[in-house]
N, CA, C and O of each residue as an XYZ file, in Angstrom:
740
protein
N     -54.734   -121.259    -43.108
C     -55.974   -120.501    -43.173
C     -55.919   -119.553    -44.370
O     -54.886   -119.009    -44.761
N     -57.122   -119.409    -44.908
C     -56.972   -118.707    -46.315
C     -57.294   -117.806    -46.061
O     -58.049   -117.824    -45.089
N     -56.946   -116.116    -46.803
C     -57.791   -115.199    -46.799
C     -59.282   -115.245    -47.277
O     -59.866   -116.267    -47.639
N     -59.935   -113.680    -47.212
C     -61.757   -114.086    -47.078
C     -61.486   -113.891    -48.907
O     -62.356   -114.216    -49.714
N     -60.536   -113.484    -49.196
C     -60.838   -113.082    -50.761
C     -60.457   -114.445    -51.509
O     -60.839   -114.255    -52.663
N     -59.929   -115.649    -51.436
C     -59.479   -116.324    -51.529
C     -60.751   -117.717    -52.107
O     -60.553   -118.822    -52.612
N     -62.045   -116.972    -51.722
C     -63.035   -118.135    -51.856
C     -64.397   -116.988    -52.339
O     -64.483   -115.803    -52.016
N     -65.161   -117.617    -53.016
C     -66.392   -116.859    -53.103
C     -67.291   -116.833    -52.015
O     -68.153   -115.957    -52.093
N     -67.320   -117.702    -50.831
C     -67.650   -117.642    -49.168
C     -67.367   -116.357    -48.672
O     -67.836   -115.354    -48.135
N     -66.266   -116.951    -49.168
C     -65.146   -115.669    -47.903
C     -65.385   -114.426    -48.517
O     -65.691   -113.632    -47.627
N     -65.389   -113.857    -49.676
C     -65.876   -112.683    -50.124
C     -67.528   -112.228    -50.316
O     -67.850   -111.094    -50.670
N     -68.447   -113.255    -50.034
C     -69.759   -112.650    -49.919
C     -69.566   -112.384    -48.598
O     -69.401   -111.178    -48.418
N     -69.502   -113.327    -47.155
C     -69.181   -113.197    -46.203
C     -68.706   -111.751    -45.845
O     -69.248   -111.098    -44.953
N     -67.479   -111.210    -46.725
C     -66.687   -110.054    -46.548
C     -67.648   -108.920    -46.624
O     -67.749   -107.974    -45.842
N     -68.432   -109.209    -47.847
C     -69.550   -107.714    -48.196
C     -70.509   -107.979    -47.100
O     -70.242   -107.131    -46.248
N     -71.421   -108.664    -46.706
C     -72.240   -108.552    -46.033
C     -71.650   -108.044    -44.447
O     -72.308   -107.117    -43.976
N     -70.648   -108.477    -43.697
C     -69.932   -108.101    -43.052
C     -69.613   -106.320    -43.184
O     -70.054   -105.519    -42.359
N     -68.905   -105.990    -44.187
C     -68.351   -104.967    -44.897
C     -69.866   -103.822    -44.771
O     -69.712   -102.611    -44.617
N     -71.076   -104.388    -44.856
C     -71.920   -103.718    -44.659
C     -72.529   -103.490    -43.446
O     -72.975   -102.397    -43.096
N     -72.558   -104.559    -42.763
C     -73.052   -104.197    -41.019
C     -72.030   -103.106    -40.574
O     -72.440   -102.094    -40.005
N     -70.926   -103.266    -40.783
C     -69.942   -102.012    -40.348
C     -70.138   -100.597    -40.691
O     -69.665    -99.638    -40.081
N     -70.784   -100.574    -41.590
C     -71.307    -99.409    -42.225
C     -72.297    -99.107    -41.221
O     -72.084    -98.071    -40.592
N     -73.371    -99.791    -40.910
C     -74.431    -99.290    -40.353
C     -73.694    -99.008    -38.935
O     -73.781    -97.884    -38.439
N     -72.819   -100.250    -38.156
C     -72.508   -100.171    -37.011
C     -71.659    -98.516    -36.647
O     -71.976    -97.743    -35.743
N     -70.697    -98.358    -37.519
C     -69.598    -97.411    -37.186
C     -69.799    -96.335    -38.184
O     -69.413    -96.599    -39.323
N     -70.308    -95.217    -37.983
C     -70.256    -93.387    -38.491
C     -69.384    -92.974    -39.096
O     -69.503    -91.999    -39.838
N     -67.792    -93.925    -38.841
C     -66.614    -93.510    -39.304
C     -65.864    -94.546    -40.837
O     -64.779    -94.453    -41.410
N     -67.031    -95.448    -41.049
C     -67.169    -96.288    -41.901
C     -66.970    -96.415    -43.226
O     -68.084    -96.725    -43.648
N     -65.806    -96.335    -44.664
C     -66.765    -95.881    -46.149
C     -68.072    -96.660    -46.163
O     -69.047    -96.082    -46.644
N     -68.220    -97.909    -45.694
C     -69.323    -98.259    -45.677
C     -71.131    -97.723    -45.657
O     -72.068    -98.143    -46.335
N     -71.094    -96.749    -44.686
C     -71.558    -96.208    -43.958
C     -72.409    -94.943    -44.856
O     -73.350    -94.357    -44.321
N     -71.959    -94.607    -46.267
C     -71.936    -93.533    -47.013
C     -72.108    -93.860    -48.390
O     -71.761    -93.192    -49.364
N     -72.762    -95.120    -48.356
C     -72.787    -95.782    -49.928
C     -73.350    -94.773    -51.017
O     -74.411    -94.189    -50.796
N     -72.658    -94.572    -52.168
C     -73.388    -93.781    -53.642
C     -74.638    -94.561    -54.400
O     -74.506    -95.546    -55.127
N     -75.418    -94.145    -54.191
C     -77.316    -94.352    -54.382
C     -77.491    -94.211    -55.466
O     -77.967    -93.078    -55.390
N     -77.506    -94.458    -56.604
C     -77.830    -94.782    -58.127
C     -79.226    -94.921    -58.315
O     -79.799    -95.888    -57.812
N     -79.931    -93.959    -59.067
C     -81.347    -94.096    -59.566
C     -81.607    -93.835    -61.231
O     -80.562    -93.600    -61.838
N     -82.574    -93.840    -61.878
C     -82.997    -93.283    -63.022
C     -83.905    -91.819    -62.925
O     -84.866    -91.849    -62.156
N     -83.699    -90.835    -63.502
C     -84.828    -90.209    -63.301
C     -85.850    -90.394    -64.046
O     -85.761    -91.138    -65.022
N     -86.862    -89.839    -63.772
C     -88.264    -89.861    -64.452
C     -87.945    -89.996    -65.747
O     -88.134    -91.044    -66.366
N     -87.298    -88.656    -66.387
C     -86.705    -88.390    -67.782
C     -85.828    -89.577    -68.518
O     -85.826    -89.714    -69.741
N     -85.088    -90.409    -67.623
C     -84.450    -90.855    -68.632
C     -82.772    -91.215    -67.644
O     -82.097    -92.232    -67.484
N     -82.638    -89.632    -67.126
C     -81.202    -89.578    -66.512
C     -80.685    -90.339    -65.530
O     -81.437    -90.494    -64.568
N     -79.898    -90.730    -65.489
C     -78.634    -91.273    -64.282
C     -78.653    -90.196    -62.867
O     -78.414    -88.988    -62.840
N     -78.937    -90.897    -62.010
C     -78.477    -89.740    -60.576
C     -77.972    -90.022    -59.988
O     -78.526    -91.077    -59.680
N     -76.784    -89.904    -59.150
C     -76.376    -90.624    -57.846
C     -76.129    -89.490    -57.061
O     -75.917    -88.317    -57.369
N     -76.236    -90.365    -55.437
C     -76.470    -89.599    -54.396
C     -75.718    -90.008    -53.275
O     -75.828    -91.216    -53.069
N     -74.925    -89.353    -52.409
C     -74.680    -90.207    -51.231
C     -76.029    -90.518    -50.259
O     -76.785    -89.547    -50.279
N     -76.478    -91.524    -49.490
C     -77.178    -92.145    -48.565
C     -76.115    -92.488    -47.412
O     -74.903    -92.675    -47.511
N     -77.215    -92.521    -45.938
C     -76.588    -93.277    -45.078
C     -77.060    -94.464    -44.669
O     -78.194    -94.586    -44.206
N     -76.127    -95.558    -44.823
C     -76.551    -96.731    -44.504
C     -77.635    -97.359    -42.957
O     -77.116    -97.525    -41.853
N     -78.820    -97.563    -43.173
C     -79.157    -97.240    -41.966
C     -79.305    -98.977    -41.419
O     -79.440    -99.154    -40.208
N     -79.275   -100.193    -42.344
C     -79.705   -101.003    -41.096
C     -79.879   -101.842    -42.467
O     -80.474   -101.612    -43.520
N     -78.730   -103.421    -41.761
C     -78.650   -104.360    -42.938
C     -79.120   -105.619    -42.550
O     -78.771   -106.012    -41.437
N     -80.182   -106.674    -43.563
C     -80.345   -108.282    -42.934
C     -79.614   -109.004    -44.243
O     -79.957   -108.986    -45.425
N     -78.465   -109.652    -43.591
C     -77.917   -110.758    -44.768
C     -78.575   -111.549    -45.228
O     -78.465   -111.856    -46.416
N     -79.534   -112.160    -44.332
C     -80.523   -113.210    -44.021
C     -81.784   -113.220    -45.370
O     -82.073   -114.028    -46.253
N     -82.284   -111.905    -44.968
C     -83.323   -111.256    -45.884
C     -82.676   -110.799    -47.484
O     -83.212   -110.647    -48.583
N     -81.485   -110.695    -47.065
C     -80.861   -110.059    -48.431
C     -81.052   -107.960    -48.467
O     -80.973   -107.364    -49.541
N     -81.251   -107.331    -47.341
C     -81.685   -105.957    -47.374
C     -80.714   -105.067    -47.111
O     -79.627   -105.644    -47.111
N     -80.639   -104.114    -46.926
C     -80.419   -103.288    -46.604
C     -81.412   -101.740    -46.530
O     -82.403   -101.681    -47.258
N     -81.114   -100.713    -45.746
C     -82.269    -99.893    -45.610
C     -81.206    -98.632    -45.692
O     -79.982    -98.719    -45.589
N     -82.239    -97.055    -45.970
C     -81.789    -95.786    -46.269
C     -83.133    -94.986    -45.609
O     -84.269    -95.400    -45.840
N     -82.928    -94.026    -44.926
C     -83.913    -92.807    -44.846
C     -83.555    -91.737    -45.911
O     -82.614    -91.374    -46.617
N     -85.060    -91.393    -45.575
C     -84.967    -90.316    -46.831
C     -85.827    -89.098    -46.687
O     -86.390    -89.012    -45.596
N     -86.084    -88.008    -47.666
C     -87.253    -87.099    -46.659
C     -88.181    -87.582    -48.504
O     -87.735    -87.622    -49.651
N     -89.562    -87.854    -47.918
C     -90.261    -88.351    -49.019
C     -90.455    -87.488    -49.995
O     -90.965    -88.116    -50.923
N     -90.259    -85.891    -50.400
C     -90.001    -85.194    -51.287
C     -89.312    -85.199    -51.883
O     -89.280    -84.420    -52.836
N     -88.188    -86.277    -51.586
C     -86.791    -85.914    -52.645
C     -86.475    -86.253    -53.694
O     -86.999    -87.353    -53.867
N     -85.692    -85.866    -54.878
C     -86.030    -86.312    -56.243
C     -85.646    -88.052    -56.132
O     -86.167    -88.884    -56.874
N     -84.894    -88.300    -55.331
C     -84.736    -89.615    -55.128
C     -85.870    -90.439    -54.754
O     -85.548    -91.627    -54.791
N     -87.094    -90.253    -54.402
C     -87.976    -90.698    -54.452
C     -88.777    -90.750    -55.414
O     -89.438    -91.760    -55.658
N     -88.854    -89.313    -56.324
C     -89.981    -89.531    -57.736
C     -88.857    -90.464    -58.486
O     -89.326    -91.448    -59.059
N     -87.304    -90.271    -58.566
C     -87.179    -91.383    -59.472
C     -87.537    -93.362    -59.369
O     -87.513    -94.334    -60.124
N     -87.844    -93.041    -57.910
C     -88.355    -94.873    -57.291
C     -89.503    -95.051    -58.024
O     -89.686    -96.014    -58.769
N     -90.672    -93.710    -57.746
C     -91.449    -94.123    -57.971
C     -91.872    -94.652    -59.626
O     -92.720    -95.439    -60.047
N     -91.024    -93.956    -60.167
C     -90.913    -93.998    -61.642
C     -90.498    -95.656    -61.777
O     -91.366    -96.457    -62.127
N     -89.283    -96.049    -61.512
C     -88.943    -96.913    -61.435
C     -88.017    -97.450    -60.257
O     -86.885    -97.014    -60.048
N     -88.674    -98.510    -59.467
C     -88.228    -98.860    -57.816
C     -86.905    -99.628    -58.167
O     -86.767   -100.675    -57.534
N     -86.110    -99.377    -58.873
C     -84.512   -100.302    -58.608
C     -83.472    -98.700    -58.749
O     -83.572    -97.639    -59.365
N     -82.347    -99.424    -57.633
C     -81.511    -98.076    -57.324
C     -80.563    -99.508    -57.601
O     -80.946   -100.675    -57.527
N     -78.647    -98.777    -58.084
C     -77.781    -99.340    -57.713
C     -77.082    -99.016    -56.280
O     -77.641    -98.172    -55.581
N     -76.235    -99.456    -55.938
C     -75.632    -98.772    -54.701
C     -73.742    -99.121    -54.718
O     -73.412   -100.266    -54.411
N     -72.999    -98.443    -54.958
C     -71.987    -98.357    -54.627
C     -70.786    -97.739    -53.246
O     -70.732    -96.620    -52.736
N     -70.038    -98.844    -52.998
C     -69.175    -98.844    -51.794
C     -67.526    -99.072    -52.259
O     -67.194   -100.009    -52.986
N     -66.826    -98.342    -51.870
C     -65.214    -98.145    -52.068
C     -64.655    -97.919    -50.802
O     -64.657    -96.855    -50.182
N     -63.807    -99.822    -50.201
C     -63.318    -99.284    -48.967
C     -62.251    -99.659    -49.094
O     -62.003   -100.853    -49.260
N     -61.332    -98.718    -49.048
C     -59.799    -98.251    -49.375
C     -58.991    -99.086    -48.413
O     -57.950    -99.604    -48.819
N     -59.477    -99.293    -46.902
C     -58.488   -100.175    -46.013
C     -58.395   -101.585    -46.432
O     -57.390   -102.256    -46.196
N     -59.729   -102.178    -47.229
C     -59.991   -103.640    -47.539
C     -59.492   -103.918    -48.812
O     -59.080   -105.042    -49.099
N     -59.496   -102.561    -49.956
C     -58.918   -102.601    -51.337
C     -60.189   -103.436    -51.627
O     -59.939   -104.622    -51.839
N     -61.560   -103.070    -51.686
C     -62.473   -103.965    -51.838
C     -63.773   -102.794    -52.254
O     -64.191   -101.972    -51.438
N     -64.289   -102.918    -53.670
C     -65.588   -102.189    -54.422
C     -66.641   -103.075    -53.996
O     -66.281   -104.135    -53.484
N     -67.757   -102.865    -54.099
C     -69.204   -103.497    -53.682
C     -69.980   -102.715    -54.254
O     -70.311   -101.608    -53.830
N     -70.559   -103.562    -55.915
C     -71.794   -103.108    -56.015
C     -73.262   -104.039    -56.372
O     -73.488   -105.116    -56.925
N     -74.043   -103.022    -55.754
C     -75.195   -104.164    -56.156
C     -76.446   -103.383    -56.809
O     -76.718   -102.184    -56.748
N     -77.081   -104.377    -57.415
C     -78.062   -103.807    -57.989
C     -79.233   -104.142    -56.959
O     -79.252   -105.196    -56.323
N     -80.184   -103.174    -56.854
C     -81.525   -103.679    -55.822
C     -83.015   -103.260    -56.477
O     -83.256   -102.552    -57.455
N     -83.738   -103.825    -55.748
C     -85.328   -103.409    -55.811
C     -86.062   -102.639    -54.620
O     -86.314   -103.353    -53.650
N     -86.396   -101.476    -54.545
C     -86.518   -100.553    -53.414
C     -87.938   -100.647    -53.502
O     -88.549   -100.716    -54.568
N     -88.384   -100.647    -52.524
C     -89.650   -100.554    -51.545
C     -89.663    -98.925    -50.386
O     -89.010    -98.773    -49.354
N     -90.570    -97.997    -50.992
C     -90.754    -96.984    -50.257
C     -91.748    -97.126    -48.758
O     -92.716    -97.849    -48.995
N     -91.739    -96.730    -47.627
C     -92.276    -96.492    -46.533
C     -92.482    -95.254    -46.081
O     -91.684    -94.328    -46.228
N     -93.705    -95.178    -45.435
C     -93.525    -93.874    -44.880
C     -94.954    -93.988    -43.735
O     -95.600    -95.014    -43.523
N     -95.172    -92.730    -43.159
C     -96.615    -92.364    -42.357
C     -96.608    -93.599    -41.387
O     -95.567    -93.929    -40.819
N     -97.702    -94.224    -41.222
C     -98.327    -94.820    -40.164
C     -97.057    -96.145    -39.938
O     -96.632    -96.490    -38.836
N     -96.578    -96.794    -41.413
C     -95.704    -97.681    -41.131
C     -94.245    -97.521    -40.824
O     -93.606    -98.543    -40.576
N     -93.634    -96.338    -40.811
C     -92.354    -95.923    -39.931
C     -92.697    -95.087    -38.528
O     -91.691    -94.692    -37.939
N     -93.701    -94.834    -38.047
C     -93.597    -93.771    -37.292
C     -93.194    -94.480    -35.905
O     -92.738    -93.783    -34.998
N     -93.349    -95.752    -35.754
C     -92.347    -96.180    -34.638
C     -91.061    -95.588    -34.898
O     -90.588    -94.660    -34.242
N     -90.490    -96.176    -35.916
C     -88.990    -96.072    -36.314
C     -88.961    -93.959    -35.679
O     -88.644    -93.554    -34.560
N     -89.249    -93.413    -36.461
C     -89.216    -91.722    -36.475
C     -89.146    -91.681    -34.774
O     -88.179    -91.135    -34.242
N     -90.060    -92.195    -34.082
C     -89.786    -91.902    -32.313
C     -88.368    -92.083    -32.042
O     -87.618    -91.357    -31.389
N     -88.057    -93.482    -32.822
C     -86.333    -93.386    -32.353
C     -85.190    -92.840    -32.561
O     -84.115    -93.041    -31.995
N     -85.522    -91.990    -33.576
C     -84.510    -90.984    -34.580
C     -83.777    -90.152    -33.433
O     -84.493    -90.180    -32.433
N     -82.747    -89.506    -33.240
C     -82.138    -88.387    -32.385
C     -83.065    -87.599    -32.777
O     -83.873    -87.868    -33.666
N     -83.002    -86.319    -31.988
C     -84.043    -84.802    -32.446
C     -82.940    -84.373    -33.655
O     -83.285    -83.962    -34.763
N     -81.340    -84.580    -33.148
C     -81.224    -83.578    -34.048
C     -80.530    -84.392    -35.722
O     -79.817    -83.774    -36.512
N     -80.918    -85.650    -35.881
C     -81.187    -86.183    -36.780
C     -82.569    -86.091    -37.563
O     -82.549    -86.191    -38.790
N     -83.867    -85.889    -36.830
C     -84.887    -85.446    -37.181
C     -84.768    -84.423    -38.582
O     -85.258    -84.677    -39.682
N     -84.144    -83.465    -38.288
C     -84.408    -82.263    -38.835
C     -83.983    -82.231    -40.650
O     -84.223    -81.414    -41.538
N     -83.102    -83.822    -40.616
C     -82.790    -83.897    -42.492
C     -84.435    -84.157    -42.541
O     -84.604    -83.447    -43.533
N     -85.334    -84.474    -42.333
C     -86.587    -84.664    -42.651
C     -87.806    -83.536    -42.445
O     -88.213    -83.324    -41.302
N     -88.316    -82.897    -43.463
C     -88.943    -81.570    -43.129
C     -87.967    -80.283    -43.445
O     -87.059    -79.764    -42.796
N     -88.595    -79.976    -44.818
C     -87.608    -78.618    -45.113
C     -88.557    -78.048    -46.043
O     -89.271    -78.713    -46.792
N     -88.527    -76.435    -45.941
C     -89.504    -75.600    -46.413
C     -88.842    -74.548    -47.146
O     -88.440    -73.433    -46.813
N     -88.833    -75.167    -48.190
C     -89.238    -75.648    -48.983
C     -88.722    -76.951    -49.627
O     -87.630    -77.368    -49.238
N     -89.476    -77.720    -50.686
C     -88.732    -79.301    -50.281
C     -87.735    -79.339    -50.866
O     -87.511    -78.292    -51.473
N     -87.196    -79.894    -50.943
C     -85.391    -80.744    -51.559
C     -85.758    -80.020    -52.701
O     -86.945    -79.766    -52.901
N     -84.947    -79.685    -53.416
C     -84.518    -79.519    -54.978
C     -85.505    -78.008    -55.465
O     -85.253    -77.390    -56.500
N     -86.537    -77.642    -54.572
C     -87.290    -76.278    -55.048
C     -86.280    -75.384    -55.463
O     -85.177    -75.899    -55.276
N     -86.214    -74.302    -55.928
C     -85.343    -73.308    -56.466
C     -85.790    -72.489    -55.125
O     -86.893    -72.478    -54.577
N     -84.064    -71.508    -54.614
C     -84.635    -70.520    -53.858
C     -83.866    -69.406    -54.128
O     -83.006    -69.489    -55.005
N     -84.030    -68.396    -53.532
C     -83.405    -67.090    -54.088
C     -81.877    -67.000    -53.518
O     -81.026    -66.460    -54.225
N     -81.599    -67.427    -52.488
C     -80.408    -67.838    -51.662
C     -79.667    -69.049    -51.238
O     -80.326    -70.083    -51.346
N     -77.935    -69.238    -50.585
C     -78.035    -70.546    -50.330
C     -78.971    -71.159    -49.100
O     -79.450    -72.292    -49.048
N     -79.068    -70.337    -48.350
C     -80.140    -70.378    -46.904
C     -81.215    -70.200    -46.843
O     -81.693    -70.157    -45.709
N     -81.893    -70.056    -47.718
C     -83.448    -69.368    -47.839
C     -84.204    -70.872    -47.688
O     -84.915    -71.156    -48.653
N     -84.160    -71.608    -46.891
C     -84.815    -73.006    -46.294
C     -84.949    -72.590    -45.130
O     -84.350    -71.610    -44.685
N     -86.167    -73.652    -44.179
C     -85.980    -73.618    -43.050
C     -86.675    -74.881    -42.701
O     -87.849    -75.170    -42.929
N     -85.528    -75.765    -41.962
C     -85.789    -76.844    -40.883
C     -86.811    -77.411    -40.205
O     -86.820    -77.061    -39.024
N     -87.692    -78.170    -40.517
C     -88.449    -78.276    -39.465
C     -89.071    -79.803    -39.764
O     -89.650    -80.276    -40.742
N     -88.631    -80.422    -38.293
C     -88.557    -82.269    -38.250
C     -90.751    -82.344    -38.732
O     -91.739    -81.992    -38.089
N     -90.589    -82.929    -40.016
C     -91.803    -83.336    -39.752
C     -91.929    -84.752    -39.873
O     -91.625    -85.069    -41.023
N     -92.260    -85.779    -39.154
C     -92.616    -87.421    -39.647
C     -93.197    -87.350    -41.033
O     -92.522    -87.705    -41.999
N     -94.722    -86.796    -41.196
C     -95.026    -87.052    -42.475
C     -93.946    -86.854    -43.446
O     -94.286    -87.431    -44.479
N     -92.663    -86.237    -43.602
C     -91.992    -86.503    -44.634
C     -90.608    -87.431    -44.537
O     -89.609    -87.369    -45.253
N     -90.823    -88.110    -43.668
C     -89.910    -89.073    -43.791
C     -90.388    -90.614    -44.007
O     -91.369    -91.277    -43.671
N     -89.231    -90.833    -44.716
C     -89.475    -92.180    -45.202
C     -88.307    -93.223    -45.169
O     -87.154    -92.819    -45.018
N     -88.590    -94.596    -45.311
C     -87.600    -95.562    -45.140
C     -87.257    -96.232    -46.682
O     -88.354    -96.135    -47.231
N     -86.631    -96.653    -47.349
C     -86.124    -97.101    -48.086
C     -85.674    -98.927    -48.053
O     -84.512    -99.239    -47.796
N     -86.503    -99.765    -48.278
C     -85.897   -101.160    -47.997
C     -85.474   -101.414    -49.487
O     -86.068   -101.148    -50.531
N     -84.401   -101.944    -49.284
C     -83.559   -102.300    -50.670
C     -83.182   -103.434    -50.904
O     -82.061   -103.706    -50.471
N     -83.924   -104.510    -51.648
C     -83.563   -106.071    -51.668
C     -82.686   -106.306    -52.603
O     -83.053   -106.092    -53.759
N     -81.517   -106.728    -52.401
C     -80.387   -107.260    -52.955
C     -80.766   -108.285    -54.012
O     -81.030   -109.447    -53.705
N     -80.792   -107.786    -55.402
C     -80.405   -109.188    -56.356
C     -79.662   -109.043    -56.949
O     -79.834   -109.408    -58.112
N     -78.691   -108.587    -56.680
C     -77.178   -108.715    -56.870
C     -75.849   -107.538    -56.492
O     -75.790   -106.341    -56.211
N     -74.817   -108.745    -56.687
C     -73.847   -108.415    -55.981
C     -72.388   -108.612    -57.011
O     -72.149   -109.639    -57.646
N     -71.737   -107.689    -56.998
C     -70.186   -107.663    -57.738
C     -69.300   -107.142    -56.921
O     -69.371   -106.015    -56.433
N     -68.401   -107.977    -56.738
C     -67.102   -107.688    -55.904
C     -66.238   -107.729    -56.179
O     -65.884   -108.784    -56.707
N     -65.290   -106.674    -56.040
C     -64.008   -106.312    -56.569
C     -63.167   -106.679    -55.356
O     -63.778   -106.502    -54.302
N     -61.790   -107.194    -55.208
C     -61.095   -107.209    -54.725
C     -59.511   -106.796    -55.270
O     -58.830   -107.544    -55.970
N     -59.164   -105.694    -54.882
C     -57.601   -105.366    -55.725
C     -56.843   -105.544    -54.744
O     -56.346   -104.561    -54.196
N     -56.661   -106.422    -54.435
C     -54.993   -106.998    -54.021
C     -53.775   -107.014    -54.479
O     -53.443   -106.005    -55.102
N     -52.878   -107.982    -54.348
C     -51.722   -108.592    -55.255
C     -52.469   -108.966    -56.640
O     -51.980   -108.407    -57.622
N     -53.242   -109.562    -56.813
C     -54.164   -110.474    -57.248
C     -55.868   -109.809    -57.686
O     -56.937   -110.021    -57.114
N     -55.676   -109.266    -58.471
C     -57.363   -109.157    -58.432
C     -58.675   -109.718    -58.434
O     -59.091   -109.986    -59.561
N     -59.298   -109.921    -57.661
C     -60.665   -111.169    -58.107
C     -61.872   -110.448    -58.263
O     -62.100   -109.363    -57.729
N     -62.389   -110.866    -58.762
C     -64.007   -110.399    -59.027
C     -64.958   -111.376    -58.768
O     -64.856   -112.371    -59.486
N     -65.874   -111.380    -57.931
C     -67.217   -112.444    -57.965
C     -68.557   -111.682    -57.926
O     -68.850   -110.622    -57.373
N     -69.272   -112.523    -58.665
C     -70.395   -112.088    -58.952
C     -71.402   -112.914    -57.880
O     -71.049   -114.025    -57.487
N     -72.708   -112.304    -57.413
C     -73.468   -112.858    -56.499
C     -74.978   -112.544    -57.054
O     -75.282   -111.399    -57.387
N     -75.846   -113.565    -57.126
C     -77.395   -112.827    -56.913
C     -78.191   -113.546    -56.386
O     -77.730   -114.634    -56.040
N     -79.315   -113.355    -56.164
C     -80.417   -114.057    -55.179
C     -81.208   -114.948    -56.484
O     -81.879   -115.891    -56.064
N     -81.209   -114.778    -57.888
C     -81.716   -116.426    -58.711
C     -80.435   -117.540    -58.509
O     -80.563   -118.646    -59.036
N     -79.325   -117.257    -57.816
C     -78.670   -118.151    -58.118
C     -78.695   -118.886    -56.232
O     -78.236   -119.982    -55.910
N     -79.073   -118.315    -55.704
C     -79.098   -118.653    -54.393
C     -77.883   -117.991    -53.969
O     -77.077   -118.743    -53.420
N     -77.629   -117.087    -54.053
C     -76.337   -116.260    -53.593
C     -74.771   -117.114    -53.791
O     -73.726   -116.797    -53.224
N     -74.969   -118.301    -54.788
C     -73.692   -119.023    -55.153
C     -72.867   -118.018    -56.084
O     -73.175   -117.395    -57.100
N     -71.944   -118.092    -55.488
C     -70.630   -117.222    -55.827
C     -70.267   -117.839    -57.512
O     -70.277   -119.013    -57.883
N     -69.947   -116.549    -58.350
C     -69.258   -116.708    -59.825
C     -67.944   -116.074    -59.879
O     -67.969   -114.862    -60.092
N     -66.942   -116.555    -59.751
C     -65.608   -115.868    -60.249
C     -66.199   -115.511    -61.299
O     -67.233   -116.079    -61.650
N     -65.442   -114.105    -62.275
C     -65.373   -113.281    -62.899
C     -63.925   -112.663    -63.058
O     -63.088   -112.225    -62.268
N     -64.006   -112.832    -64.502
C     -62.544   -111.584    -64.761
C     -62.172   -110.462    -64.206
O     -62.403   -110.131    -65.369
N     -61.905   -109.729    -63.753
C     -61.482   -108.557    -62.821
C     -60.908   -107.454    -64.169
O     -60.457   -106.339    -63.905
């Protein structure tokens, strides 16, 4: 029996896997992927996100967000984020490039009923994300739906690092039908 790194199967297999765990388990690197955007201006941003909910099938993955945040004017500017993952037990990088689709109001507010209360409260802050305030505390909390939003992120592509004995690299994207490319490492 071969290892999963051993085949370009076995290592898309590994990431998509590698990512339900993220969503499944809190205690995950998975779970905490670095969110790569452009800003309006020009600039590079990254952010931690929490992984909220992955389809291999569809090619997605999803993020909440509170719809004020600069991470959103940079979507709107331009809707592709990268996303990076480093999980130290697997010796295994995951990055992909995506195309983000914003949600919010009438089409998440199922989703928002199911939120914990006290998960609610990253959504709704007064003043919004990034305002200047006179203190570190000078915010105050308060869950509103209208500012939350969902994030769907369609995968067209995928680079995988594996540092083993052996290093491999494969490349993945959705024009190729997700057929695996070895790559130099």
């Amino acid at each position: 029996m071969s290892d999963w790194f051993e085949t370009t199967e076995g290592t898309l297999k590994r990431v998509w896997d590698t990512l339900a765990l993220g969503v499944a388990d809190a205690a995950h690197p998975a779970r905490r992927p670095t969110f790569a955007t452009i800003s309006p201006s020009g600039w590079p941003e990254a952010r931690t996100v929490v992984l909220r909910g992955v389809d291999p099938t569809a090619g997605t993955i999803t993020a909440h967000t509170d719809l004020y945040s600069d991470k959103i004017k940079s979507l709107q500017a331009s809707p592709r984020a990268a996303l990076h993952i480093w999980d130290a037990d697997q010796n295994l990088q995951i990055r992909m490039q995506t195309e983000v689709t914003i949600q919010s109001g009438d089409a998440v507010s199922a989703l928002w009923h199911k939120i914990p209360d006290h998960a609610q409260q990253s959504y709704g802050v007064t003043p919004p994300p990034g305002a200047p305030i006179k203190t570190a505390l000078d915010y105050v909390k308060q869950p509103d739906p209208a500012t939350f939003a969902v994030l769907t992120c369609t995968v067209v592509h995928i680079d995988a690092v594996h540092l083993g004995a052996d290093h491999r690299r494969a490349s993945f994207s959705r024009d190729r039908h997700w057929q695996g490319q070895w790559l130099s490492p």
